[in-house]
C-alpha positions in Angstrom: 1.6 21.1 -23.4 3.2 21.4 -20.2 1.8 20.0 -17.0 2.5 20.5 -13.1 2.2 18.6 -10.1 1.7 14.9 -10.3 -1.5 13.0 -11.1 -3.1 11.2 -8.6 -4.7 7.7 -9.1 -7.3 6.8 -7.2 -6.7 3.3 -6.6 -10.4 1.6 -6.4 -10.3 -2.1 -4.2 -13.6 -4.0 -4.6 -15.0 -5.6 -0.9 -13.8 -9.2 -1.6 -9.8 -7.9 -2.6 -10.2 -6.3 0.5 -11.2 -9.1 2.2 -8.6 -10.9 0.4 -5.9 -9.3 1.6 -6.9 -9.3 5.2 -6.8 -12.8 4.7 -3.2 -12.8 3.4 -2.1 -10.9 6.5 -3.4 -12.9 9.2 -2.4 -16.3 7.5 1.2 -15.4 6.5 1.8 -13.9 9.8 3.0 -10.7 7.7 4.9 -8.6 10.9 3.6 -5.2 11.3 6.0 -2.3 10.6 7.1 -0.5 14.0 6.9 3.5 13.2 6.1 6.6 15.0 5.2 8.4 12.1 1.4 8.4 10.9 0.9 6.7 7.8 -1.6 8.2 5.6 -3.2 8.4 1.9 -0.7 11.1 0.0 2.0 10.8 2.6 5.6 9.8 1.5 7.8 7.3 2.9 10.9 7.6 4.3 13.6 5.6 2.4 14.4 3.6 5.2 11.1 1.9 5.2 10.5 -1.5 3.4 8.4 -2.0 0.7 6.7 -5.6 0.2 6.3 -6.8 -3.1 2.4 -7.1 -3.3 1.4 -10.4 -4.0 -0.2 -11.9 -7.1 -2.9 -13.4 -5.4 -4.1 -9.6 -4.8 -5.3 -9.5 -8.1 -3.1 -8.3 -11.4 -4.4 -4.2 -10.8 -2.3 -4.0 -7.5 1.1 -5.8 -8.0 2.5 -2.6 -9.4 2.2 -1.5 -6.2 4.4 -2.1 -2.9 3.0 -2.3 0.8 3.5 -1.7 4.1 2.0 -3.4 7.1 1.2 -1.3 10.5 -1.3 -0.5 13.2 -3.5 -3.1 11.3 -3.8 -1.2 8.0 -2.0 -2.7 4.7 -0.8 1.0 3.2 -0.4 0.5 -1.3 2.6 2.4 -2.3 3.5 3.5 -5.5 7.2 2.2 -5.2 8.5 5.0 -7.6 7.4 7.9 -5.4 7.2 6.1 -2.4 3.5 7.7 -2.1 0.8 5.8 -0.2 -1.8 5.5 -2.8 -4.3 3.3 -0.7 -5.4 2.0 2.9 -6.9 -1.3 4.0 -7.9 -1.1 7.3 
């Protein structure tokens, strides 16, 4: 069985994770990424931008995933395909 293209996750955040993380990002002062670009679900990242580790206390489900903080949206990667998976606005 052969298969093409990649399969897409949908990454499902529940209100209070959300909320959570807002949270994290105002109290640790996280500094917002400076880009030009447009950031959006699907979109890849250049290799020059920085992935964050996510943090445990986002809950065990995300900290596969990496993040990036701009315009006031916390963008999930998936850190092997440097794909935004998810946005928190």
């Amino acid at each position: 069985m052969t298969t093409t293209g990649a399969a897409r996750a949908t990454v499902q955040i529940e209100p209070e994770t959300r909320t959570r993380i807002r949270s994290y990002v105002t109290e640790h002062k996280v500094r917002p990424l400076a880009t030009t670009e447009r950031m959006a679900v699907g979109a890849t990242l250049p290799s020059d931008v920085e992935l964050v580790a996510v943090p445990s206390e986002w809950g065990p489900s995300l900290t596969k995933f990496r993040y990036v903080y701009s315009n006031d949206r916390v963008m999930l990667v998936d850190p092997g395909s440097r794909t935004v998976v998810h946005e928190i606005d």
